[in-house]
Predicted model as a PDB file, atoms N, CA, C, CB and O in Angstrom, pLDDT in the B-factor column:
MODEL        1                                                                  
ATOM      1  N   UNK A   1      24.405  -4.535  -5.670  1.00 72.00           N  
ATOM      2  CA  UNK A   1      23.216  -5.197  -6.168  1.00 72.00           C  
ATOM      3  C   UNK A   1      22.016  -4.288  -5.903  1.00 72.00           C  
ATOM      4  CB  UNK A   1      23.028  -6.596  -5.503  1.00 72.00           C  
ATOM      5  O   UNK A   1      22.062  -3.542  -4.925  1.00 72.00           O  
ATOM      6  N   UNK A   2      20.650  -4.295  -6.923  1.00 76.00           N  
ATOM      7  CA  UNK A   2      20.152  -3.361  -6.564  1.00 76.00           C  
ATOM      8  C   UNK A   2      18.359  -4.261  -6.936  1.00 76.00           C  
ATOM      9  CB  UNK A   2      20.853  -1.859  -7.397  1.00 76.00           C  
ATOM     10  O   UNK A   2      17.847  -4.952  -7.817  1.00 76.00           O  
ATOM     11  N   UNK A   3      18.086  -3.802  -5.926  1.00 64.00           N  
ATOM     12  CA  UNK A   3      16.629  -4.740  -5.543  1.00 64.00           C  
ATOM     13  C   UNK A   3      15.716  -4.324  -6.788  1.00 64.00           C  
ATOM     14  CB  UNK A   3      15.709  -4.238  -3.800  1.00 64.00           C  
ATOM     15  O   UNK A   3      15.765  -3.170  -7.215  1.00 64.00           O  
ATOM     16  N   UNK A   4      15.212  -4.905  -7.133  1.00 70.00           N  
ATOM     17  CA  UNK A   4      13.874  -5.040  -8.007  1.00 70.00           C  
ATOM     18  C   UNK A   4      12.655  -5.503  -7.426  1.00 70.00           C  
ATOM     19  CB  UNK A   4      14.055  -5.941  -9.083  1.00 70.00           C  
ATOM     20  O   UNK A   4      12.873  -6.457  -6.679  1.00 70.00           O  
ATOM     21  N   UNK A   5      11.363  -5.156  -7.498  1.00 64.00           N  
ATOM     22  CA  UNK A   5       9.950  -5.855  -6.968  1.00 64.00           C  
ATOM     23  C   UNK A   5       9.637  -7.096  -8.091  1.00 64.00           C  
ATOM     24  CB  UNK A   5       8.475  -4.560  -6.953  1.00 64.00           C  
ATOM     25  O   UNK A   5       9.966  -7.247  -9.267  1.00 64.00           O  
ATOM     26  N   UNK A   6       9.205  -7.535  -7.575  1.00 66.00           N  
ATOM     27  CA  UNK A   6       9.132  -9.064  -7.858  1.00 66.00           C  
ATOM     28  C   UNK A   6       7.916  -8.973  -8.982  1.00 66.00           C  
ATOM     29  CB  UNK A   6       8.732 -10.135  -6.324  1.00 66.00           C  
ATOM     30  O   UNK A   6       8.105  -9.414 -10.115  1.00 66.00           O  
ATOM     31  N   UNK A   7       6.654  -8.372  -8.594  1.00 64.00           N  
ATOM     32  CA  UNK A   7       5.761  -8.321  -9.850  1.00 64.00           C  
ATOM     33  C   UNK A   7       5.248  -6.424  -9.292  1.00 64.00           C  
ATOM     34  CB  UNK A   7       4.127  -9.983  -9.894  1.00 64.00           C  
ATOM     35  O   UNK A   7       5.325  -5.798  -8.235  1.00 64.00           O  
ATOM     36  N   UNK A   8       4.796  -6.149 -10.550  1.00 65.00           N  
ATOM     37  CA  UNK A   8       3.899  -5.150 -10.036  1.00 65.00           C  
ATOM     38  C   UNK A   8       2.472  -5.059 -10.363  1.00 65.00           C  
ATOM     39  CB  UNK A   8       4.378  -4.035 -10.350  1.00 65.00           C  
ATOM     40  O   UNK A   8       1.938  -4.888 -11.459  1.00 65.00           O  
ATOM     41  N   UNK A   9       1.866  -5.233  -8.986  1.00 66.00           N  
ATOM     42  CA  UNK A   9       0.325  -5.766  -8.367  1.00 66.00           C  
ATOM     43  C   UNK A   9      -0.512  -5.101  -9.672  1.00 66.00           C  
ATOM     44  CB  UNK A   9      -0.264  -4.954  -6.452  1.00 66.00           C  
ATOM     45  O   UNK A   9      -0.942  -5.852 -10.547  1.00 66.00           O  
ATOM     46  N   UNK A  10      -0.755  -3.346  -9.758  1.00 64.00           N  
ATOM     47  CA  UNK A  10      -1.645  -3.063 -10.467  1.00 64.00           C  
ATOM     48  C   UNK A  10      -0.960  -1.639 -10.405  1.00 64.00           C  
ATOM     49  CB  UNK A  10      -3.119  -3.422 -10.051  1.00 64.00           C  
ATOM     50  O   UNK A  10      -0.199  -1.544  -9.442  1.00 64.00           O  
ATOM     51  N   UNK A  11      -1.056  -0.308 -11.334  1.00 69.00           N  
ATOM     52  CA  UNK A  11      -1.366   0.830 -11.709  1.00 69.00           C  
ATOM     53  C   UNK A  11      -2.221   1.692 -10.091  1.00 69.00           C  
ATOM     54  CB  UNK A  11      -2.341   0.531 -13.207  1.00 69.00           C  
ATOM     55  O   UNK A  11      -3.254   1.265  -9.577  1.00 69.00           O  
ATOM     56  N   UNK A  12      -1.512   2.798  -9.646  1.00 66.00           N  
ATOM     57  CA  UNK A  12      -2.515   3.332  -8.492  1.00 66.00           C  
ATOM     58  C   UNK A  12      -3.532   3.958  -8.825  1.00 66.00           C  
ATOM     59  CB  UNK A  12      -2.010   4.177  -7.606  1.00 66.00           C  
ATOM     60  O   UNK A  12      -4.245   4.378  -7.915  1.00 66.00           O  
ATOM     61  N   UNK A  13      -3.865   4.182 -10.036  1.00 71.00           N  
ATOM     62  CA  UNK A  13      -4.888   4.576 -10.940  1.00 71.00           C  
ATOM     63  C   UNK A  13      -5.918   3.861 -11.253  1.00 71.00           C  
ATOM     64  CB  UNK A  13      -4.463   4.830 -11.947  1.00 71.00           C  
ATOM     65  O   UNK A  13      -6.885   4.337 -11.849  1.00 71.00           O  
ATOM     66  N   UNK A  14      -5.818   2.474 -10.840  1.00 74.00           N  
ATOM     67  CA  UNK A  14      -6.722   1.286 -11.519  1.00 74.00           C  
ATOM     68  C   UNK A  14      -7.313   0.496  -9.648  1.00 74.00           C  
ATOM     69  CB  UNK A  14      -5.307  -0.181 -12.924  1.00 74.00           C  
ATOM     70  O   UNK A  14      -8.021  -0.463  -9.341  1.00 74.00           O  
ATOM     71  N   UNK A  15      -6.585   1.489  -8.883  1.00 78.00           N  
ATOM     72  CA  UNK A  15      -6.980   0.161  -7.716  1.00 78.00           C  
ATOM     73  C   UNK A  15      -8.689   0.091  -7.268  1.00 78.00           C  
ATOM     74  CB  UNK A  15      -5.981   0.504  -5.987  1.00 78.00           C  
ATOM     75  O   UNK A  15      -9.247  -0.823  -6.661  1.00 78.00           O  
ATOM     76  N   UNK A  16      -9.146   1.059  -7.659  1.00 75.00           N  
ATOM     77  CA  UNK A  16     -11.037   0.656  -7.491  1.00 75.00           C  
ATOM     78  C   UNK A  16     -11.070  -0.093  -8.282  1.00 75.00           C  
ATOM     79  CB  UNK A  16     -12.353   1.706  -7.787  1.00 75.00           C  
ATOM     80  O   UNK A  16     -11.755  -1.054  -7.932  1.00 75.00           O  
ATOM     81  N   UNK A  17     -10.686  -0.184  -9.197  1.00 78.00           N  
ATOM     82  CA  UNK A  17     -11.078  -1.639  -9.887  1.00 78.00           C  
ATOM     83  C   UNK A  17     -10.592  -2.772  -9.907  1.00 78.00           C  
ATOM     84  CB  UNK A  17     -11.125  -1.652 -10.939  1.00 78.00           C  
ATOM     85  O   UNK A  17     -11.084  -3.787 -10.399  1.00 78.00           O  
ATOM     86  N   UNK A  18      -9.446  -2.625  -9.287  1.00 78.00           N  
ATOM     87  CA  UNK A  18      -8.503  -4.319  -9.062  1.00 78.00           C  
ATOM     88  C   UNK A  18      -9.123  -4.395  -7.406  1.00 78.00           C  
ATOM     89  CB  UNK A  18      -6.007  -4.250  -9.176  1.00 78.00           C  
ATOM     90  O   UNK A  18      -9.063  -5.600  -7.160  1.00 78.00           O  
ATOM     91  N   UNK A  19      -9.567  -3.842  -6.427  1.00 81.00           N  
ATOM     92  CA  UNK A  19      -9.524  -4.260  -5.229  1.00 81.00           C  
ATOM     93  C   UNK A  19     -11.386  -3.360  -4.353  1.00 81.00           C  
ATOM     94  CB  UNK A  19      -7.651  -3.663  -4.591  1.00 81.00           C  
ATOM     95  O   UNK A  19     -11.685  -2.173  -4.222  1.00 81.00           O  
ATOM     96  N   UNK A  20     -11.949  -4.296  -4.077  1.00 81.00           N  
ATOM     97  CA  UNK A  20     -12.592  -3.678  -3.178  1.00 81.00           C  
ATOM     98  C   UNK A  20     -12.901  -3.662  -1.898  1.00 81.00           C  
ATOM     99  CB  UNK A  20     -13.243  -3.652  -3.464  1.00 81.00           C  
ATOM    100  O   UNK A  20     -13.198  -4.734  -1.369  1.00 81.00           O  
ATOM    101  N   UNK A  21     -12.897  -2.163  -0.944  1.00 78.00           N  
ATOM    102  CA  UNK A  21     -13.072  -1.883  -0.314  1.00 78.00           C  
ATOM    103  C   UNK A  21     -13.430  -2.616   1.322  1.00 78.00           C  
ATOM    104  CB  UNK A  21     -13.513  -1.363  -0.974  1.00 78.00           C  
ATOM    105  O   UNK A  21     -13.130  -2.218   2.447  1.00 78.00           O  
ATOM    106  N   UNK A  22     -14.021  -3.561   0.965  1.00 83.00           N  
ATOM    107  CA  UNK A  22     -14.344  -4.121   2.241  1.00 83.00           C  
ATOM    108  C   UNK A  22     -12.939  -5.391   2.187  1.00 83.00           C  
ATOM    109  CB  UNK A  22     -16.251  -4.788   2.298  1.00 83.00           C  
ATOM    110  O   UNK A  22     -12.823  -6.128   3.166  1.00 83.00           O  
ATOM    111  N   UNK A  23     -12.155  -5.512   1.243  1.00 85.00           N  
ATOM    112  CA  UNK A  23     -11.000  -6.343   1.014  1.00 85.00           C  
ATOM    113  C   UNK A  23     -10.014  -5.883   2.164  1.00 85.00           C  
ATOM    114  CB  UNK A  23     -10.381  -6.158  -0.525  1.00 85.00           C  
ATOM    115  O   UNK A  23      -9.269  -6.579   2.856  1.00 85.00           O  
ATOM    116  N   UNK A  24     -10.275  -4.143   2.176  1.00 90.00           N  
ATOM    117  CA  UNK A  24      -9.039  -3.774   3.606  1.00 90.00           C  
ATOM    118  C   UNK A  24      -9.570  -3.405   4.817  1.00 90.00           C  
ATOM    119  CB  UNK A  24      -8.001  -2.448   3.383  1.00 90.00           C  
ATOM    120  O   UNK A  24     -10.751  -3.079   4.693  1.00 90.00           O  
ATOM    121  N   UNK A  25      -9.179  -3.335   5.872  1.00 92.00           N  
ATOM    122  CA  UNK A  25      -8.890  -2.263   6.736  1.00 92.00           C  
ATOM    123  C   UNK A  25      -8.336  -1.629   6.872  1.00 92.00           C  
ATOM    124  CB  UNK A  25      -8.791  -2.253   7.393  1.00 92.00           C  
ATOM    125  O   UNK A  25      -7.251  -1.848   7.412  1.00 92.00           O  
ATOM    126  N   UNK A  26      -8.804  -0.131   6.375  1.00 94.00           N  
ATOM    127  CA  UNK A  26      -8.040   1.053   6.526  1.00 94.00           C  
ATOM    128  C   UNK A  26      -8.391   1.922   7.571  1.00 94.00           C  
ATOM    129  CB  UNK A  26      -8.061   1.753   5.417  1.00 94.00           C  
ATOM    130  O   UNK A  26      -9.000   2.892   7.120  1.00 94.00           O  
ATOM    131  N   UNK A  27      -8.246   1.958   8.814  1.00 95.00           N  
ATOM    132  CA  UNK A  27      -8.969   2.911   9.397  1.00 95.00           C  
ATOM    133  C   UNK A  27      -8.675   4.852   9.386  1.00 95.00           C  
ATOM    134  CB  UNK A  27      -8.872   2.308  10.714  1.00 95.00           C  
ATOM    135  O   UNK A  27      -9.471   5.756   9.640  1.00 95.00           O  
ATOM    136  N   UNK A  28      -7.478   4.897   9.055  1.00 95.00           N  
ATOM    137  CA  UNK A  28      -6.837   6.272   8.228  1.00 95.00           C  
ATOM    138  C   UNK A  28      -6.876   6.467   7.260  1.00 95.00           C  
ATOM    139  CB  UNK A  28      -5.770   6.567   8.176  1.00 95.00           C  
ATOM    140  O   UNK A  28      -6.540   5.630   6.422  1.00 95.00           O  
ATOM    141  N   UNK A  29      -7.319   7.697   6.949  1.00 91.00           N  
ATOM    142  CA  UNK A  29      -7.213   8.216   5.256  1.00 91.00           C  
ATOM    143  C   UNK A  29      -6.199   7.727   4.501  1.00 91.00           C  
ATOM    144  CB  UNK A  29      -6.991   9.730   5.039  1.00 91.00           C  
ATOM    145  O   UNK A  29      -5.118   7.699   5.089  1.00 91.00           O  
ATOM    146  N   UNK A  30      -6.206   7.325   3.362  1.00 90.00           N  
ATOM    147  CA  UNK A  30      -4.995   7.310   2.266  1.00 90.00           C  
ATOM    148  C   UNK A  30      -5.549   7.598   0.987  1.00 90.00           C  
ATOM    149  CB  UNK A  30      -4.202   5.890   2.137  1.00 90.00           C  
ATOM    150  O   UNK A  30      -6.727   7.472   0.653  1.00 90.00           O  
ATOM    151  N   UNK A  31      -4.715   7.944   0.392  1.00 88.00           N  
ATOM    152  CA  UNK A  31      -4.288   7.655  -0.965  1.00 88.00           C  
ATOM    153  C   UNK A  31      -4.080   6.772  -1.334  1.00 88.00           C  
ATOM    154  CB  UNK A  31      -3.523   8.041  -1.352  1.00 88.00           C  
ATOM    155  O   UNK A  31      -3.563   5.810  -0.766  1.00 88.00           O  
ATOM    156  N   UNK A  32      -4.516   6.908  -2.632  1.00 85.00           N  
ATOM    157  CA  UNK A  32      -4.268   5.212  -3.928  1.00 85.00           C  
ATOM    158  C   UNK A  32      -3.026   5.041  -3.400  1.00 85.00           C  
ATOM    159  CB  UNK A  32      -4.147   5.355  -6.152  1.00 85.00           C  
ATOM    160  O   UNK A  32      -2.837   4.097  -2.632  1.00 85.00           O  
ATOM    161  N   UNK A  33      -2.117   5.816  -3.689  1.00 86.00           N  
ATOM    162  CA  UNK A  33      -0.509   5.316  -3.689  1.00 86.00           C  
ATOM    163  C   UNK A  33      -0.592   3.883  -2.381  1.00 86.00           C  
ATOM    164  CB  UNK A  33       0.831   7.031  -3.029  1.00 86.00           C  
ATOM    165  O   UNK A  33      -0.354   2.677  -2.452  1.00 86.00           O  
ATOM    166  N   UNK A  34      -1.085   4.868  -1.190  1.00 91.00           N  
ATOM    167  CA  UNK A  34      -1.123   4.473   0.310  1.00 91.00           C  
ATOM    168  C   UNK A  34      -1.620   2.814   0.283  1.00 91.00           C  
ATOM    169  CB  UNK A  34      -2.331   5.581   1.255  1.00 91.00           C  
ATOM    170  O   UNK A  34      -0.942   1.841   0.614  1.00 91.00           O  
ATOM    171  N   UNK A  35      -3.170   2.839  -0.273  1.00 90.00           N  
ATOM    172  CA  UNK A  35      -3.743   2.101  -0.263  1.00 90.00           C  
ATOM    173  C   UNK A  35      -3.076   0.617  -1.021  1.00 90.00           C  
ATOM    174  CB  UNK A  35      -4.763   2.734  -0.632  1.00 90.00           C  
ATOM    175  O   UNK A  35      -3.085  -0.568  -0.687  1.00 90.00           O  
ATOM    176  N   UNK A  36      -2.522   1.365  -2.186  1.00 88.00           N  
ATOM    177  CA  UNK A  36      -1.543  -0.364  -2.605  1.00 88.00           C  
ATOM    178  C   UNK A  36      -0.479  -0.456  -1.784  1.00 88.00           C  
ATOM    179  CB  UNK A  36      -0.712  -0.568  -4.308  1.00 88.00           C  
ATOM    180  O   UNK A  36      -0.315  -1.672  -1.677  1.00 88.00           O  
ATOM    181  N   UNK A  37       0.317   0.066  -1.161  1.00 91.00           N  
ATOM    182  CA  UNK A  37       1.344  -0.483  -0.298  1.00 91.00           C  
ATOM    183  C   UNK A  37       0.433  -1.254   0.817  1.00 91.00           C  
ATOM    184  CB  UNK A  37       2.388   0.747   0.342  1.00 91.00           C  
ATOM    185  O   UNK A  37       0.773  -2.367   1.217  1.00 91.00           O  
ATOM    186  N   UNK A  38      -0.725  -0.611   1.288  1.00 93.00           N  
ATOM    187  CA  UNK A  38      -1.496  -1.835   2.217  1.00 93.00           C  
ATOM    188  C   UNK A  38      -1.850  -3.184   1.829  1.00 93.00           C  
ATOM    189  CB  UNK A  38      -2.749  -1.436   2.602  1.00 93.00           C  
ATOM    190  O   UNK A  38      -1.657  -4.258   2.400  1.00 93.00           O  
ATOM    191  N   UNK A  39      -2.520  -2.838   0.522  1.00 90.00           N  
ATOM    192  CA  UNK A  39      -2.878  -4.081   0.077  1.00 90.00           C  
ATOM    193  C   UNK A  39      -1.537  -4.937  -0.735  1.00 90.00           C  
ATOM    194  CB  UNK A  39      -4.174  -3.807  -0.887  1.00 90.00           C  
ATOM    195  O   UNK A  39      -1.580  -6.103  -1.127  1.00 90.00           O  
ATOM    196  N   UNK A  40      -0.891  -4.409  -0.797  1.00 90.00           N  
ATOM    197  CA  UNK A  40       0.970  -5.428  -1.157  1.00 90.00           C  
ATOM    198  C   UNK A  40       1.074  -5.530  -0.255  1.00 90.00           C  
ATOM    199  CB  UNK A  40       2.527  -4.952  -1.801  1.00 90.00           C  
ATOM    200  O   UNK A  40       0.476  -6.591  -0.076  1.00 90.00           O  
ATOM    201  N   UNK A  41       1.556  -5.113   1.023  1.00 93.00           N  
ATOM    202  CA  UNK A  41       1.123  -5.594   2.058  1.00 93.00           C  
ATOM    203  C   UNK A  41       0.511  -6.959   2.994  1.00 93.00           C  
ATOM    204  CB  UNK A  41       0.647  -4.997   1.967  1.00 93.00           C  
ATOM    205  O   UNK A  41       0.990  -7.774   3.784  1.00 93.00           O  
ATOM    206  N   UNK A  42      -0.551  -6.729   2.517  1.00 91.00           N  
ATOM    207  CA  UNK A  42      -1.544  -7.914   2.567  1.00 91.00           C  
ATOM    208  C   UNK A  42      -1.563  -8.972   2.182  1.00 91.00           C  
ATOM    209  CB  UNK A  42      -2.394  -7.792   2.203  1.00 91.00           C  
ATOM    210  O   UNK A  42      -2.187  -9.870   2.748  1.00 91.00           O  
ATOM    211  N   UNK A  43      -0.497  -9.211   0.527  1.00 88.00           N  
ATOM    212  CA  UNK A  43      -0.590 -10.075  -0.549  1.00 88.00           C  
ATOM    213  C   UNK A  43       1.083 -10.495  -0.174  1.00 88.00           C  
ATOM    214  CB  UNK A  43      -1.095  -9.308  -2.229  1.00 88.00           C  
ATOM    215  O   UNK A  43       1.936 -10.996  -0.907  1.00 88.00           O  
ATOM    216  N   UNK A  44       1.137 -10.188   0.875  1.00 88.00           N  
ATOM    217  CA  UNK A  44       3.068 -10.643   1.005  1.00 88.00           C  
ATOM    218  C   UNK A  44       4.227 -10.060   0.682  1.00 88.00           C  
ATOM    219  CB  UNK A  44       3.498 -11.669   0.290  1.00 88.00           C  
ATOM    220  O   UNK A  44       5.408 -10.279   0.952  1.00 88.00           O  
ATOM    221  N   UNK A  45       3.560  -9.163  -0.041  1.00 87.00           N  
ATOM    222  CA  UNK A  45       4.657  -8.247  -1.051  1.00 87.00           C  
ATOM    223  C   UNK A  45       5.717  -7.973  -0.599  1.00 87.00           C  
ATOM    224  CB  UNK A  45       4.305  -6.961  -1.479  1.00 87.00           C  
ATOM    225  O   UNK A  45       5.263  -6.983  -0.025  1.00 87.00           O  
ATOM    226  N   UNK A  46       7.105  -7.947  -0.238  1.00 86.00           N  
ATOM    227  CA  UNK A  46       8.006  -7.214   0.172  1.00 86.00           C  
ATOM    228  C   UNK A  46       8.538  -6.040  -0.693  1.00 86.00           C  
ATOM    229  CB  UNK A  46       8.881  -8.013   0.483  1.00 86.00           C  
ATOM    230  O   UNK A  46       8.988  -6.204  -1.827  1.00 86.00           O  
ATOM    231  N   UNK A  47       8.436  -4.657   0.034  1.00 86.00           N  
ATOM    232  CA  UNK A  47       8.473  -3.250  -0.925  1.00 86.00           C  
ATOM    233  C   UNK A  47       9.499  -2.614   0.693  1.00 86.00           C  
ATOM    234  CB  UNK A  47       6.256  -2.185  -1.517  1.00 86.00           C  
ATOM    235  O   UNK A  47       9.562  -2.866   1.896  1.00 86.00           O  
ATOM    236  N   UNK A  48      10.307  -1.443  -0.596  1.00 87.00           N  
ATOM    237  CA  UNK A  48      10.396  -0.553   0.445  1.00 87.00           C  
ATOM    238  C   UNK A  48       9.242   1.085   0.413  1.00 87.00           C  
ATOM    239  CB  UNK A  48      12.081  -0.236   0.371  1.00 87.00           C  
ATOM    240  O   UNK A  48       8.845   1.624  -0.620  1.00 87.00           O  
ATOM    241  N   UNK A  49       9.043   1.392   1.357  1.00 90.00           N  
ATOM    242  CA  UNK A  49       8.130   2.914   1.630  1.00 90.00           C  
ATOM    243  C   UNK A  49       9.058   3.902   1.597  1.00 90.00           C  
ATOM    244  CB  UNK A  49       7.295   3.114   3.151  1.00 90.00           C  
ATOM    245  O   UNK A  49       9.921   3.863   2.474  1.00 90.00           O  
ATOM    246  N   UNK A  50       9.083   4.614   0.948  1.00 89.00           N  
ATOM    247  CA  UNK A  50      10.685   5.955   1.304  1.00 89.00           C  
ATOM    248  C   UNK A  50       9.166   7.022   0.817  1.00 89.00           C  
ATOM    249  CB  UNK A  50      13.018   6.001  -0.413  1.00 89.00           C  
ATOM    250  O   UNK A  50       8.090   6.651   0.348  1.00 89.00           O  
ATOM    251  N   UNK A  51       9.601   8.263   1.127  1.00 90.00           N  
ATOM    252  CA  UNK A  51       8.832   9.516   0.639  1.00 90.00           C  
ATOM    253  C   UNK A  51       9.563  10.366   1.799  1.00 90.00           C  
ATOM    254  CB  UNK A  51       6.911   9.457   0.647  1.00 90.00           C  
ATOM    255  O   UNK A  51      10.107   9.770   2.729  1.00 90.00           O  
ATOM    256  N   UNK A  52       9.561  11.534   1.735  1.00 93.00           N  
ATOM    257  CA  UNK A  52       9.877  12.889   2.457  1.00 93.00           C  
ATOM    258  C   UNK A  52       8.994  13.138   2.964  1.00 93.00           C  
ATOM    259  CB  UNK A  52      10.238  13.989   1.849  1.00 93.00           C  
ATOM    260  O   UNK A  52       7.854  12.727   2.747  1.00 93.00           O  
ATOM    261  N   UNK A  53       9.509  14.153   4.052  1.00 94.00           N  
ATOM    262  CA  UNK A  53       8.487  14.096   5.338  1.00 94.00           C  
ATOM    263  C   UNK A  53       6.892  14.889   4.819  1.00 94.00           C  
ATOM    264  CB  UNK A  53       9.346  15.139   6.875  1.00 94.00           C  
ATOM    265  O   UNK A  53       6.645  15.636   3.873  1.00 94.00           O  
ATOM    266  N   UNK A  54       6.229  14.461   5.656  1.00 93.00           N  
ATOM    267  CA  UNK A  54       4.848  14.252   5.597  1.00 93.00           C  
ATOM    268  C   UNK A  54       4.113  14.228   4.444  1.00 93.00           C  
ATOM    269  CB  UNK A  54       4.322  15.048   6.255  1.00 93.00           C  
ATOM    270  O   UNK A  54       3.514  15.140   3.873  1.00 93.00           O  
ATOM    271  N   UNK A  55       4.263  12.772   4.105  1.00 92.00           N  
ATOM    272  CA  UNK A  55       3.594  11.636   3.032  1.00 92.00           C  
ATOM    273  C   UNK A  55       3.094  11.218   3.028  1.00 92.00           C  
ATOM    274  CB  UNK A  55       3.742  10.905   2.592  1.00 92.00           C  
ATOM    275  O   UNK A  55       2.560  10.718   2.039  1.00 92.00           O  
ATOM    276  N   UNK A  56       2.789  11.036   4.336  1.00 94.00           N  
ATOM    277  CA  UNK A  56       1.845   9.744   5.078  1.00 94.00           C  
ATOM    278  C   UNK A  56       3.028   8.060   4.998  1.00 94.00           C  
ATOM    279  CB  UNK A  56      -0.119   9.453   3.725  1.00 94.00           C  
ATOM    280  O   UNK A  56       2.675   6.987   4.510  1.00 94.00           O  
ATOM    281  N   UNK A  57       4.057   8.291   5.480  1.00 96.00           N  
ATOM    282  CA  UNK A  57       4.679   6.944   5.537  1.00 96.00           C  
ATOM    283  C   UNK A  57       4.129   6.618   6.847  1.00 96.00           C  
ATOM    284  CB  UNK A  57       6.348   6.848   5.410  1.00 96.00           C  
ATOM    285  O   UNK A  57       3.535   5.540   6.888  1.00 96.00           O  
ATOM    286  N   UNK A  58       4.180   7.245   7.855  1.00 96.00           N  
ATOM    287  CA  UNK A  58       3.559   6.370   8.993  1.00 96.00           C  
ATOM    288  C   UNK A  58       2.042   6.107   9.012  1.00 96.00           C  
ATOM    289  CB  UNK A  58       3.863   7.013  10.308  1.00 96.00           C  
ATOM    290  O   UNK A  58       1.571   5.171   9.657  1.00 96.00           O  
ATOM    291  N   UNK A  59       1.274   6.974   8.276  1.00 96.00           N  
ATOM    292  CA  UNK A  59       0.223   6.993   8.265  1.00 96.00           C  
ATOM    293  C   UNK A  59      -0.338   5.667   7.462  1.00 96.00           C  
ATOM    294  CB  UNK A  59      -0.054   8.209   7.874  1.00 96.00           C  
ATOM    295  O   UNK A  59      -1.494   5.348   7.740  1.00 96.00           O  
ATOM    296  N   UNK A  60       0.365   4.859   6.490  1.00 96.00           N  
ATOM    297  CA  UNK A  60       0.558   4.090   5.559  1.00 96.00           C  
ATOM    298  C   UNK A  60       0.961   3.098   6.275  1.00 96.00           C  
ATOM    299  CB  UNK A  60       1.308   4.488   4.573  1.00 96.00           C  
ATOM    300  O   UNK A  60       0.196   2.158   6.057  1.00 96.00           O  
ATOM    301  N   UNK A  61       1.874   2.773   7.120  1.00 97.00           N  
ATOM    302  CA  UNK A  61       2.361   2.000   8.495  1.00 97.00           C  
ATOM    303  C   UNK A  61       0.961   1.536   9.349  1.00 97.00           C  
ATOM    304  CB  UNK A  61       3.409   3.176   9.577  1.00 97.00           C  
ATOM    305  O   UNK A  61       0.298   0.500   9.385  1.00 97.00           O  
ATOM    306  N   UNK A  62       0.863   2.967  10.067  1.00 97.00           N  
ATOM    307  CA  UNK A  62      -0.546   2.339  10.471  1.00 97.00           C  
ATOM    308  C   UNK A  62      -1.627   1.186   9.880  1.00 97.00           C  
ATOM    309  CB  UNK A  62      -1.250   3.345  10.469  1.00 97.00           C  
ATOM    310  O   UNK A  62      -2.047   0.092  10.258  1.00 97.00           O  
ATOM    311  N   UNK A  63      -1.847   2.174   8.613  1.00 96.00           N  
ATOM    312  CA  UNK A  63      -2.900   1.208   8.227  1.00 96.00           C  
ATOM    313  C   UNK A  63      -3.011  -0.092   8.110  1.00 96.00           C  
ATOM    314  CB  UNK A  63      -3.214   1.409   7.336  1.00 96.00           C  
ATOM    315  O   UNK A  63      -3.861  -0.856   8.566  1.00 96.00           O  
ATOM    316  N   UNK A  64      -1.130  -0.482   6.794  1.00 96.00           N  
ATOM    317  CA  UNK A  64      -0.688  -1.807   7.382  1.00 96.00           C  
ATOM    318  C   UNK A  64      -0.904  -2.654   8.191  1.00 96.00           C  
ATOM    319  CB  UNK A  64       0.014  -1.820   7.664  1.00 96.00           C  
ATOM    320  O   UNK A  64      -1.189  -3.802   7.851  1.00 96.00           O  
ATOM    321  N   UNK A  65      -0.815  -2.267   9.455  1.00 97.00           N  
ATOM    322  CA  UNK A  65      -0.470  -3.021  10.291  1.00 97.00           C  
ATOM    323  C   UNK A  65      -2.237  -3.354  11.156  1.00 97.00           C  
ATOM    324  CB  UNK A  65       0.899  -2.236  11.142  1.00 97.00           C  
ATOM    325  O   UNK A  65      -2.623  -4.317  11.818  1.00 97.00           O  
ATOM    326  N   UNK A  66      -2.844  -2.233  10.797  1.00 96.00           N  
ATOM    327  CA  UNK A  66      -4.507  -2.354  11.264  1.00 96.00           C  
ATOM    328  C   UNK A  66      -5.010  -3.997  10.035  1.00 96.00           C  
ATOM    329  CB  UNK A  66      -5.713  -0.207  10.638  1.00 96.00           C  
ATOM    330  O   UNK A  66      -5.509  -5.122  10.018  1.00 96.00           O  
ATOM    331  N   UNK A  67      -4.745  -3.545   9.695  1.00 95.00           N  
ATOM    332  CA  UNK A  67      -5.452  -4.549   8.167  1.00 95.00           C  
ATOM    333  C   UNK A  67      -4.825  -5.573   8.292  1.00 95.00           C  
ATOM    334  CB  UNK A  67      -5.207  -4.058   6.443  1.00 95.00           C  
ATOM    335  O   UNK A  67      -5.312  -6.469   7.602  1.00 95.00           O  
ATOM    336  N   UNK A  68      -3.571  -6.005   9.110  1.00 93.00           N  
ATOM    337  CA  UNK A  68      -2.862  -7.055   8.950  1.00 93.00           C  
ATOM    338  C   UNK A  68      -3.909  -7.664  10.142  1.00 93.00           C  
ATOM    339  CB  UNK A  68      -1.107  -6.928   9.107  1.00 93.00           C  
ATOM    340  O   UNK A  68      -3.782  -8.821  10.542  1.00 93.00           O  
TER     341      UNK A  68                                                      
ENDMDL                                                                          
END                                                                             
């Protein structure tokens, strides 16, 4: 069986305009990419994070978990 995401939130191209800024706590740099896994995140989302080493998956972790 092979997992599917349930909806997809928005485009990482579009997130200044679907989400603002004072909506997260990010206290680490990210990337768009970064920044919607926080804010799915936030919204309940269950996702998996995979990328090769230094991507910022923990860095993306962090933030998560600051904002939560």
């Amino acid at each position: 069986m092979e997992w599917t995401p349930d909806v997809e939130i928005f485009d990482n191209d579009n997130i200044d305009k679907e989400v603002l800024p004072s909506e997260m706590a990010v206290p680490l740099s990210a990337d768009s990419s970064q920044l919607k896994a926080v804010y799915a995140a936030s919204q309940g989302q269950s996702f998996v994070l995979h990328g090769p080493p230094g991507t910022g998956k923990s860095q993306t972790i962090s933030n998560i978990l600051a904002n939560a």
